[in-house]
Structure formats: structure tokens, C-alpha cells
C-alpha positions, 0 to 999 in steps of 0.5 A, spaced: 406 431 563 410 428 570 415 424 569 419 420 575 424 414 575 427 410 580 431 405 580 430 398 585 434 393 588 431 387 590 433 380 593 429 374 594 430 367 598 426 361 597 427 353 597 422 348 595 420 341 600 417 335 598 413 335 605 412 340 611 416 335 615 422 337 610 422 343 612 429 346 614 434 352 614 438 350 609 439 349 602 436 356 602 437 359 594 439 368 595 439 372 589 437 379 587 436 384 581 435 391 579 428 395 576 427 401 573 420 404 575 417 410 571 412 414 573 408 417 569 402 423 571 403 420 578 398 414 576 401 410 570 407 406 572 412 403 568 417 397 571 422 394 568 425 388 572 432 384 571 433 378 575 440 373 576 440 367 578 444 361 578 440 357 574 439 363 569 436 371 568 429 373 568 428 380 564 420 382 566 416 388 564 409 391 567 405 396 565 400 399 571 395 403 573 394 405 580 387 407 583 
């Protein structure tokens, strides 16, 4: 068994428009989180992510299988 662990910052930036016309470079939101991968016999990848926001925190987990 190979196992490997890895840690993940990460930051996103995103805005919401009601039309192409409004958009603009301000009222952008900036925000980040940490993840955790763990790769297991260097096929199987576990992730766990945690995100904070100012309307929140999101906790997500993915189970995958690279090809």
C-alpha cells in the first residue's frame, strides 16, 4: 500500500451580474480554504475540502479514481 498526504490551500473570487452590461471590477467576494488529499496506490484519491466565506463555511469530500 502507498499512501500520500497533501495539504491544499485555495482561494476563489467570483461576483454575480444581472446582465453582461453590469459587468464591473468591483463588488468582487475573495475567499479561501484548506484541503487535505490522500492518495492511496497513486490511483485512488481521497479529498477532503473546507471553505470559509462571509456568508458561511462549506466542508466537501470526494472520492476518485484517476485513469
Amino acid at each position: 500500500q502507498h499512501l500520500r498526504f497533501m495539504l491544499v490551500p485555495f482561494v476563489g473570487a467570483g461576483s454575480v451580474f444581472d446582465s453582461v452590461g453590469d459587468t464591473s471590477s468591483n463588488d468582487w467576494k475573495f475567499d479561501g480554504g484548506m484541503g487535505l488529499r490522500l492518495s492511496w496506490n497513486l490511483s485512488t484519491v481521497i479529498s477532503f475540502d473546507y471553505a470559509r466565506s462571509g456568508e458561511g463555511g462549506l466542508f466537501y469530500m470526494e472520492v476518485g479514481h484517476q485513469f
